[in-house]
C-alpha positions in Angstrom: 376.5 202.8 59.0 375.3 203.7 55.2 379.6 203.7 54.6 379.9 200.1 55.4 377.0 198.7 52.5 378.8 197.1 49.9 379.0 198.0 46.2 378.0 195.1 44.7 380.4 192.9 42.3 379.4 191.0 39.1 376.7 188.2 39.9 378.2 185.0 41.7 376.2 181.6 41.9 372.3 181.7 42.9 371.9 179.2 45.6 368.5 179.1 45.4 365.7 176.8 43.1 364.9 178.3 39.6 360.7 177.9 41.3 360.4 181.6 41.8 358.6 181.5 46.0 360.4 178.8 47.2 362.4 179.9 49.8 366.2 180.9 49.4 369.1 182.9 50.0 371.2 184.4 46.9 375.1 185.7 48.2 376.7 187.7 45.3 379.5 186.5 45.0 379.4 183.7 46.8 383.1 182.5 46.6 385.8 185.6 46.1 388.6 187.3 48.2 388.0 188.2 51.6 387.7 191.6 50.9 385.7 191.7 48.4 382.0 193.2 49.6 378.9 190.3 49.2 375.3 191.2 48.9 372.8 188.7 49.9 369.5 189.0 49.5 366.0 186.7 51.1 364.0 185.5 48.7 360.5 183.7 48.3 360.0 183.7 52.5 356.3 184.4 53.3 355.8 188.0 54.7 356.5 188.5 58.2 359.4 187.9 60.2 362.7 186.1 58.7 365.6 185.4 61.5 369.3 184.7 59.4 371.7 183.3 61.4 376.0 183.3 60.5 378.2 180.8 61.9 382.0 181.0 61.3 384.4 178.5 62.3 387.9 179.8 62.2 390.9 177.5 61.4 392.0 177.9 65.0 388.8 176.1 66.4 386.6 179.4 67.7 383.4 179.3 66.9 381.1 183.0 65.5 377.9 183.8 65.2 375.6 186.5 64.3 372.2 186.6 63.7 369.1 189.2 63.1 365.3 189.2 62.4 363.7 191.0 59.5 360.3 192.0 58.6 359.6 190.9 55.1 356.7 192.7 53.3 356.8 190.3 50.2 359.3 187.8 51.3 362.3 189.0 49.7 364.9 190.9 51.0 368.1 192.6 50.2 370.3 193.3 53.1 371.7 195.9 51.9 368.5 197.9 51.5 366.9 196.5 55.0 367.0 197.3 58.8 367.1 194.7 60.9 364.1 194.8 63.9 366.7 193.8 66.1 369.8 191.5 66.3 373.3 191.9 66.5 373.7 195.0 64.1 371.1 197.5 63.1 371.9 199.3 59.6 371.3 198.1 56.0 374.3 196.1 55.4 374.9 192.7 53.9 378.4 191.9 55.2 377.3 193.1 58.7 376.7 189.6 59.5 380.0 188.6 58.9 381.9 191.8 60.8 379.3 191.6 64.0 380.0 188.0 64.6 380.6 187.2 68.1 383.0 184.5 69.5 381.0 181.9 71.3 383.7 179.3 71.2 387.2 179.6 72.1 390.3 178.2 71.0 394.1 178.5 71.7 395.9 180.5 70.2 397.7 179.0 66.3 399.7 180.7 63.9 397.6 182.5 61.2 395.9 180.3 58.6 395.7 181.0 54.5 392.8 178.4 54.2 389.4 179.3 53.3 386.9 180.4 55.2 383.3 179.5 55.2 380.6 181.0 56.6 377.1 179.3 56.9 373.9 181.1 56.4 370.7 179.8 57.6 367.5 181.5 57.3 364.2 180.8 58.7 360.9 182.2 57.9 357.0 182.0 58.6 355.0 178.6 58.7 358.5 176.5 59.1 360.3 178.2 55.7 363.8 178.4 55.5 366.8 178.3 53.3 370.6 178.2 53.7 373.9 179.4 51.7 377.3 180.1 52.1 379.4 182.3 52.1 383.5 181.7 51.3 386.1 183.8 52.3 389.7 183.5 50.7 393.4 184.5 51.3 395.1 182.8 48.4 394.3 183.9 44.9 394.7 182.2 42.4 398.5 181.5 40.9 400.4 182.8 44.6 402.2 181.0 45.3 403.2 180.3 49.7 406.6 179.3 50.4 408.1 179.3 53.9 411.2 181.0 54.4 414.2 180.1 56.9 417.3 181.4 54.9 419.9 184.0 56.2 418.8 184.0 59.5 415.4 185.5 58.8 412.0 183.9 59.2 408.6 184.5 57.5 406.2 183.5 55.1 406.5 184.5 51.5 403.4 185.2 49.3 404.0 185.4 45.3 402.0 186.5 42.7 402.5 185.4 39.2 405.0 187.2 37.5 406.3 188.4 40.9 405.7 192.5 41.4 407.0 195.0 44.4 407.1 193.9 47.2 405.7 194.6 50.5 407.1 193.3 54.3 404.5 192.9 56.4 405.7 193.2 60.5 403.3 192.1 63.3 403.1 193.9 66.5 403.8 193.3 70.2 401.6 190.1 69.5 404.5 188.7 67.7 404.2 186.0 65.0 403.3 186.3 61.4 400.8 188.3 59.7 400.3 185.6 56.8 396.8 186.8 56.2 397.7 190.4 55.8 400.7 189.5 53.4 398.1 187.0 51.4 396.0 190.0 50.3 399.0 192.0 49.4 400.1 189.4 46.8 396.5 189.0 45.7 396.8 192.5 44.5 399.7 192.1 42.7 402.0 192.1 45.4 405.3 190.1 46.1 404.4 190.1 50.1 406.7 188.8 53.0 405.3 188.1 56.7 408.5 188.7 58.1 409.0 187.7 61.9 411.0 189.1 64.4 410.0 187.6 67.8 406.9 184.5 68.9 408.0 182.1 66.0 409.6 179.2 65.9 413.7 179.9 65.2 413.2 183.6 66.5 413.1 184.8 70.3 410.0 184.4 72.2 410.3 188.4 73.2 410.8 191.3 71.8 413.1 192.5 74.6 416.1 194.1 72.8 415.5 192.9 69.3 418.4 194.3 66.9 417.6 196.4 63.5 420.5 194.4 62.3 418.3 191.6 61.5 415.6 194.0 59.6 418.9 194.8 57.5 419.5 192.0 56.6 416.3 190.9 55.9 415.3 194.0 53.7 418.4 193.2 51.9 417.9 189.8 51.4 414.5 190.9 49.9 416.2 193.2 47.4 418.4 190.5 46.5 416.7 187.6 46.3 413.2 189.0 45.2 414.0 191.5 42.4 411.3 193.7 43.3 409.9 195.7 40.3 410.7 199.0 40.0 413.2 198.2 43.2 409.9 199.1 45.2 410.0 197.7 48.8 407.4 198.9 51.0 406.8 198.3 54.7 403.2 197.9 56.4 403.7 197.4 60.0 400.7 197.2 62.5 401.4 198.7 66.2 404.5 198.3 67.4 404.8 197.1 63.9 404.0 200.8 62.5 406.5 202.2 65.4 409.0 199.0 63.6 408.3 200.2 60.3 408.8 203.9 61.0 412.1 203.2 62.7 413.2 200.8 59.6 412.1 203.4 56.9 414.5 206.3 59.0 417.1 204.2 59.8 417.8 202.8 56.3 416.1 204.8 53.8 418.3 203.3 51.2 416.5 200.2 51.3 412.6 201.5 52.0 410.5 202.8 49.1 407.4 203.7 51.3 406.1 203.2 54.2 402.5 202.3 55.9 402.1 202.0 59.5 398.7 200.7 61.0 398.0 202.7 64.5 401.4 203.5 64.8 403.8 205.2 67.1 406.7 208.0 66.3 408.4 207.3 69.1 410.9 204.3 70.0 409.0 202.2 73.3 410.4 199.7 76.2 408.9 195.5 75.4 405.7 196.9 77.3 403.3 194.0 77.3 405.8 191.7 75.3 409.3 191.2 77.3 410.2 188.8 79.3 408.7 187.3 81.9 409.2 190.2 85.2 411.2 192.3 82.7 410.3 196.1 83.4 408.0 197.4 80.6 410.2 200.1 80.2 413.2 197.9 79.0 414.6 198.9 75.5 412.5 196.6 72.9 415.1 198.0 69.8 419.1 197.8 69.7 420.9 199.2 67.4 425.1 198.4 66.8 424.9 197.1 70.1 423.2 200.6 72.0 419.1 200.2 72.7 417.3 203.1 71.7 415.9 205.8 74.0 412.6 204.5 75.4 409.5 207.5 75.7 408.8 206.5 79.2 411.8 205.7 80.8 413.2 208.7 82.5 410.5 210.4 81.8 409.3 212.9 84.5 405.4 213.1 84.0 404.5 209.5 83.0 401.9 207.9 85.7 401.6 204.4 84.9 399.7 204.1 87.6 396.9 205.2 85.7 397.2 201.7 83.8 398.2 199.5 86.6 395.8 200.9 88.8 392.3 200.9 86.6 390.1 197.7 86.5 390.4 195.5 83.6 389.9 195.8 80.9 392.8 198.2 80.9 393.4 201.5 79.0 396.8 202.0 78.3 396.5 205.3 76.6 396.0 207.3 79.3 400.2 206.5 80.3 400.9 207.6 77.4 399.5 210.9 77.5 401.1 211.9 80.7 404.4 210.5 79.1 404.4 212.7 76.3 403.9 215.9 78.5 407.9 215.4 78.9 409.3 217.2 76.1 412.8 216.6 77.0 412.0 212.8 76.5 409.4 213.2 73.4 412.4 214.6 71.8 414.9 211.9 72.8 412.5 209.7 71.6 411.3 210.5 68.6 412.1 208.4 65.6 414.7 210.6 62.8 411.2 210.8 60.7 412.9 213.5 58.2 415.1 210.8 56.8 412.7 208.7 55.4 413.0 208.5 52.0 409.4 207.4 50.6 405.6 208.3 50.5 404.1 207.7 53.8 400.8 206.6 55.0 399.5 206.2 58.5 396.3 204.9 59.9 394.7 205.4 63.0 391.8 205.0 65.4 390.5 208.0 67.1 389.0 206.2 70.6 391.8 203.8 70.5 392.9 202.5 73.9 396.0 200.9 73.7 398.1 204.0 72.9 396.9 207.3 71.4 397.9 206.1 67.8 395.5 209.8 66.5 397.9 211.9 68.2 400.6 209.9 67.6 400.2 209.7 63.7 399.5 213.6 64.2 402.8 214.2 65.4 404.5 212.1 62.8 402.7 213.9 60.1 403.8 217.4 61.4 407.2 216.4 62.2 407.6 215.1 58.6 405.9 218.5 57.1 408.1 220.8 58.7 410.8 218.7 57.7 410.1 219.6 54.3 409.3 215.7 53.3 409.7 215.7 49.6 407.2 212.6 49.4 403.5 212.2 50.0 402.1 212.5 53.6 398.9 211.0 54.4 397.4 210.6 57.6 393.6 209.0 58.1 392.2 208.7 61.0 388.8 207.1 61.9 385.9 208.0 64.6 385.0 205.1 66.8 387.8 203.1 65.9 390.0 201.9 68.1 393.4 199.8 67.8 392.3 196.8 66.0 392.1 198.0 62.2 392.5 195.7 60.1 391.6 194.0 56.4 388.0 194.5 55.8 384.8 192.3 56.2 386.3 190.3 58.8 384.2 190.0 63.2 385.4 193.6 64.8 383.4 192.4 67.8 386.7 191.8 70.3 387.2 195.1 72.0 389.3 193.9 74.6 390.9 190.5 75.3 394.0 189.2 77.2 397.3 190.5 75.5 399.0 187.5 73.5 402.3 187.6 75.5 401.7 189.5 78.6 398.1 187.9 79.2 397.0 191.1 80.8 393.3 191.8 79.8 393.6 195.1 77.5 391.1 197.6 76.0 391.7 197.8 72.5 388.8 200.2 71.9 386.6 201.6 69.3 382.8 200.2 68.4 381.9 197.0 66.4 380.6 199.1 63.9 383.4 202.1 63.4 385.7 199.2 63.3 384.5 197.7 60.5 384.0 200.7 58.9 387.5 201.8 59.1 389.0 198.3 58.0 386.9 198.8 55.2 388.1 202.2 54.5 391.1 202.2 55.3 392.2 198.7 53.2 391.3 200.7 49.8 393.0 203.5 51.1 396.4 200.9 51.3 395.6 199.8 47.6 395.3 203.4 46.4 398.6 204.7 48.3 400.5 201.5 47.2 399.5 202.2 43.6 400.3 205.7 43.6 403.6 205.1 45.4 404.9 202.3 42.9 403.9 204.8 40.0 405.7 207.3 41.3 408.9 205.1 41.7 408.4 204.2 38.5 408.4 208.1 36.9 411.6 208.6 38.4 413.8 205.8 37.3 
């Protein structure tokens, strides 16, 4: 887990006394950007052991905790530099006590929150030493602006950055709602971001079950004119059936996509699986288009056994289905989303054990079909060992590996490990920022 230990920014406040053995805990920085990395180090505790404990309370009410014992030679520490004796995660790494919290609390389920976040350290050390910090996380930098938008008939969140910038549409998966978090960072990097929804908020359908591209249309072209992106550089980052969504977008109306990245994603159009209406068959078209749904993978397909989902004991794996679908060819080509007419750089992300659908083979056979296209534009494809379907911004708990889906309520697998999680939100997050800042130079060079 050596990948996942920080590089360390400038030096933040030193909550600790100025007497050099009293007992404290130094975060650096202690305020900033959720993802920027945090060392914190132990200091003045007498040697022996020293137990830190991490509490989270999220906006939506759940309550997260980690917490790990040290040995302390000299009483200071730097968790980036020490193993834990035991606890909940075992490798040198300061902001693994923020991504192996565990959810001890509950809470319904609420839209996504900007607000801060806070995160309570508490140390406590021999003859009845301890110390305590914290730790805050943030979404909104400083000068973006939030602004709600229900215009046009379109829904979302807008994030702007000073001076505005390109703009990136952020699209949710089968979970539905609005990825305001996600679209927060973008604009924190410069971004103008949109959390555009499409189905689970208020003013929009409660399903996904035969959702037209019509309305993408018009939203991406109410972005274009309403948002004067710079450069006329609209990206789409799409997360699940959000990357399948942004895929589908990108090849359907190149003219208005610069670039595309697509979390986990699928090539292939799918039925509402886990999000259509209540006894609607999962296989029912989730996409229209002019009025016609598009061809769903396993629908009519001769060697999908779904039985192999509905069957197994939950937590279920989903991506065995969808390896017997694909074993159709006659279906994988009716199908399969037009990739070659994309007209942008594209990036796609996946999870090598993940469980909800085989988004490593999938991203695999998005990135050959757009090579032997002869894709003018920038391929990438990364794909990360022990991560599963939930990669996401970094330095955030990875520890929920399965849980009930948010429309369906079945209990899924979403596979992958606490720790290859984390690394590949980590990784993967400055491999966004890199692709987005090659992509918008690029657009630039040829205008």
């Amino acid at each position: 887990m050596n990948a996942l230990r920080p590089e360390r920014p400038g030096k933040g406040n030193m909550l600790e006394s100025k007497q050099p053995r009293r007992p404290g805990i130094v975060v650096t920085p202690d305020d900033a950007m959720i993802d920027v990395p945090r060392g914190i180090e132990l200091r003045g505790f007498p040697a022996g052991e020293v137990r830190l404990h991490a509490t989270l309370r999220e906006a939506d009410g759940s309550l997260w905790r980690s917490q790990a014992t040290f040995l302390a030679d000299d009483g200071d520490l730097d968790l980036d530099r020490a193993a834990p004796e035991s606890g909940d995660w075992r490798e040198p790494s300061s902001m693994a006590s923020v991504w192996s919290m565990r959810q001890t609390e509950d809470a319904p389920r609420a839209p996504e929150s900007t607000l801060p976040i806070t995160i309570n350290l508490h140390a406590f050390g021999e003859r009845g030493t301890e110390a305590t910090a914290t730790l805050t996380q943030r979404f909104l930098a400083s000068g973006v602006e939030r602004r709600d938008i229900a215009e046009s008939g379109i829904v979302g969140t807008l994030f702007t950055p000073g001076g505005g910038g390109p703009v990136v549409v952020v699209l949710a998966g089968s979970g539905g709602g609005l990825m305001d978090r996600r679209a927060a960072l973008f604009a924190a990097h410069g971004y103008t971001a949109l959390a555009l929804g499409y189905f689970g908020v208020p003013g929009l359908p409660d399903h996904i079950s035969a959702t037209p591209l019509e309305y993408f249309e018009t939203a991406l072209n109410w972005v274009r004119r309403n948002l004067a992106p710079a450069g006329g550089f609209v990206a789409l980052s799409g997360v699940s059936r959000g990357g399948e969504l942004a895929l589908l977008l990108a090849a359907t109306f190149p003219n208005l996509v610069s670039a595309v990245i697509a979390y986990v994603p699928s090539p292939f159009t799918h039925g509402v699986l886990n999000a259509g209406r209540p006894g609607e068959n999962r296989h029912s078209p989730a996409w229209l288009y002019r009025g016609t749904p598009l061809p769903v993978l396993s629908g009519a397909n001769r060697t999908a056994n779904w039985d192999l989902f509905d069957q197994a004991p939950p937590p279920r794996r989903q991506t065995p289905a969808f390896e017997t679908a694909l074993d159709d060819a006659d279906a994988v080509a009716r199908s399969l989303i037009p990739l070659h007419r994309i007209a942008g750089p594209v990036l796609l992300i996946s999870g090598e054990d993940d469980a909800l659908w085989p988004s490593t083979r999938f991203a695999g056979i998005a990135e050959q079909h757009l090579r032997a296209a002869g894709h003018r534009f920038a391929v990438r494809h990364v794909s990360y060992p022990e991560a599963g379907h939930t990669i996401d911004y970094p330095f955030r708990p990875t520890t929920v590996l399965a849980r009930p889906h948010a429309v369906s309520g079945i209990m899924l697998a979403y596979g992958g490990t606490v720790e290859g999680n984390a690394r590949a939100s980590e990784a993967s997050w400055r491999e966004v920022l890199r692709f987005l800042t090659r992509a918008t130079s690029e657009e630039k060079a040829t205008q």
